[in-house]
Backbone as numpy.savetxt, mean C-alpha at the origin, in Angstrom:
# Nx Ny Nz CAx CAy CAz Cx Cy Cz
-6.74 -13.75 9.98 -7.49 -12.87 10.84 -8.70 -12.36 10.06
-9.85 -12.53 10.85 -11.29 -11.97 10.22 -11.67 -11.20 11.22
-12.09 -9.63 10.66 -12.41 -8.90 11.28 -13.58 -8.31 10.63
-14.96 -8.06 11.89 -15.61 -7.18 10.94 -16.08 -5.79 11.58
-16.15 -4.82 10.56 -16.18 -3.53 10.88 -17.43 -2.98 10.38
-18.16 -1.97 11.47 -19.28 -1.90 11.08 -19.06 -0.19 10.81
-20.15 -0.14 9.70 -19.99 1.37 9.08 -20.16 2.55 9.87
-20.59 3.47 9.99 -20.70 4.34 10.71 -21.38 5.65 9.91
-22.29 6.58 10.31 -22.14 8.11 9.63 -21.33 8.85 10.12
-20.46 9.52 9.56 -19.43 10.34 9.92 -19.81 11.67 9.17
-20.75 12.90 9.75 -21.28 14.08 8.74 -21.98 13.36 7.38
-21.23 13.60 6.47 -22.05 13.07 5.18 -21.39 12.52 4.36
-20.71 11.74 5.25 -19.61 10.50 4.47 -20.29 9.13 5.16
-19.37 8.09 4.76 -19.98 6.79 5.78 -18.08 6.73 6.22
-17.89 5.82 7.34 -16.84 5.14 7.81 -16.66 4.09 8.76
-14.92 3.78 8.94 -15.54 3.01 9.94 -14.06 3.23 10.88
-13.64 1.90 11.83 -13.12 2.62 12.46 -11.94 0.61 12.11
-10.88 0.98 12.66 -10.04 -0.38 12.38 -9.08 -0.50 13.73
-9.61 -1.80 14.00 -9.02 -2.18 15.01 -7.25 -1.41 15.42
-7.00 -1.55 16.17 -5.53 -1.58 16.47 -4.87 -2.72 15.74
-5.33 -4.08 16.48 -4.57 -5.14 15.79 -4.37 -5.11 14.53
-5.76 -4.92 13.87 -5.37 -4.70 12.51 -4.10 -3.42 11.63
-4.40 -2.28 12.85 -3.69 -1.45 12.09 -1.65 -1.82 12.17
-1.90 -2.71 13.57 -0.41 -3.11 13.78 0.18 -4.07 12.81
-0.77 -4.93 12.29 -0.73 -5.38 10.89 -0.32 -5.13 9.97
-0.87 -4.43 9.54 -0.69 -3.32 8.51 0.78 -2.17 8.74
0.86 -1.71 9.75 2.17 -0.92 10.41 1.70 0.46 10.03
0.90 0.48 9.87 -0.33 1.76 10.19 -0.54 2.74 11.56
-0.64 3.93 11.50 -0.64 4.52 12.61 -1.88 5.86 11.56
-2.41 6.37 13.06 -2.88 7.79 12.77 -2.47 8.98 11.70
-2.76 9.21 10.44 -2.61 9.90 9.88 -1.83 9.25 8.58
-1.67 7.99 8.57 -1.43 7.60 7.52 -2.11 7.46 6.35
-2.15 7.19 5.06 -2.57 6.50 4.47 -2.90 5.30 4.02
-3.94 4.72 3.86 -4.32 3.40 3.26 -4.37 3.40 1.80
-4.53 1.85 0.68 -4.92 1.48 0.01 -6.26 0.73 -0.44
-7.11 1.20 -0.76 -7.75 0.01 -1.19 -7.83 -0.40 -2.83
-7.76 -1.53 -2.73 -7.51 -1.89 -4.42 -8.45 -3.10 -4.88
-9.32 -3.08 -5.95 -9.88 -4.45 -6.22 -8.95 -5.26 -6.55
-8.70 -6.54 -6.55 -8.25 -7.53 -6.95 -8.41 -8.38 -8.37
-8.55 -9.09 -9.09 -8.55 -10.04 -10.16 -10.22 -10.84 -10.06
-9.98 -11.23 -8.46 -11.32 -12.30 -8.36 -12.42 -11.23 -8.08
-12.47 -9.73 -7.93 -13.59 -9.21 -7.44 -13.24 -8.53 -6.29
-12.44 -9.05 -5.05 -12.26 -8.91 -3.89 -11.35 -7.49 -3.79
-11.33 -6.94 -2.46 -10.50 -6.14 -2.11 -9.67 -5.95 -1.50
-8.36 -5.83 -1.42 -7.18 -5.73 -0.51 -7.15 -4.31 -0.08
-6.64 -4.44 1.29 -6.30 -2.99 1.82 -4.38 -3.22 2.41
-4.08 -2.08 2.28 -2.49 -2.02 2.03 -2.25 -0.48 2.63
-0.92 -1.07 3.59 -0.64 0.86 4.09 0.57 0.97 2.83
1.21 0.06 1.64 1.64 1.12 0.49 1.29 1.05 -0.43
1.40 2.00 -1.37 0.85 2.27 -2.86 1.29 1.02 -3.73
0.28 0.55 -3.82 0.86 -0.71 -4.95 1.28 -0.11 -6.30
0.65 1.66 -7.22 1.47 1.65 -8.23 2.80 1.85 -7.86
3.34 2.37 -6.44 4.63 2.98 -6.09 5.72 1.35 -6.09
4.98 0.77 -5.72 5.54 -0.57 -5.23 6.29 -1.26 -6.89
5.18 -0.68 -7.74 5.15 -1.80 -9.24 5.90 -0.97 -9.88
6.38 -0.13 -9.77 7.32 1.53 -10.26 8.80 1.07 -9.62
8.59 0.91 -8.34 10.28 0.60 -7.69 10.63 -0.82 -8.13
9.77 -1.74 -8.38 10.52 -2.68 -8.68 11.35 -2.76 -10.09
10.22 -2.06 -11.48 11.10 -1.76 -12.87 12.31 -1.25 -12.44
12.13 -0.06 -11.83 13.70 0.90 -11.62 14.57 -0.09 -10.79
14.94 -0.86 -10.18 15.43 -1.98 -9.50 15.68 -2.76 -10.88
14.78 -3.20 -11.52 15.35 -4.31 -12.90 16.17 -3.17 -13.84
16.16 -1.62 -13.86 17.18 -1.58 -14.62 17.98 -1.07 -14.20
18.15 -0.72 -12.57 19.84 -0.12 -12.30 20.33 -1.85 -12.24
19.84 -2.99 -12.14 20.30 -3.98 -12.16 21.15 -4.07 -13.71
20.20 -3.93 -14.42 20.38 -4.40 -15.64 21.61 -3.00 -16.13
21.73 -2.01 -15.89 22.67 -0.59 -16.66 23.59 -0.77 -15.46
24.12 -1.50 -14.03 24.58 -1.41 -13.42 26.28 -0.77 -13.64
26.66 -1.35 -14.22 28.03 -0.57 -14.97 27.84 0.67 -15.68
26.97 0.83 -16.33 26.82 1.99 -16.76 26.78 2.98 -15.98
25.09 2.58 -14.84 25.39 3.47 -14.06 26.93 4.00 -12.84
27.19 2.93 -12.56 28.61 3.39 -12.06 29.01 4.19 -12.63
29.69 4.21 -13.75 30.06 4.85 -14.93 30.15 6.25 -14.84
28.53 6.54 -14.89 28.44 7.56 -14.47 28.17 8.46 -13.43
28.70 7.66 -12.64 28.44 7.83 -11.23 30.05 8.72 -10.96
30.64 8.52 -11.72 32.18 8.82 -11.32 32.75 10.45 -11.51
């Protein structure tokens, strides 16, 4: 999907406005938050979650994997 969005003045900011489709995409609604993040090649991705939140849950996932007995353990 290519979409293009044209800027806007909004007071003394710039903006713009994003389709529906796109936001159903995304699973985006009114009052959410977005991402935008550069990429490696230059480019930019936009994302309705936090990619550091994303790169954070996955470590903690590799070590209740990894302490899994432990944590039981102390779970008791």
């Amino acid at each position: 999907m290519v979409l293009g969005l044209k800027l806007r003045q909004l007071g003394n900011s710039v903006g713009t406005v994003i389709p529906k489709e796109a936001l159903a995409r995304l699973n985006a609604k009114e009052g959410d938050t977005l991402y935008l993040t550069e990429t490696p090649d230059g480019a930019f991705r936009l994302t309705a979650s936090d990619p550091e939140f994303a790169e954070t849950m996955a470590i903690a996932e590799e070590g209740m994997s990894r302490y899994r007995n432990a944590l039981r353990e102390l779970a008791k």
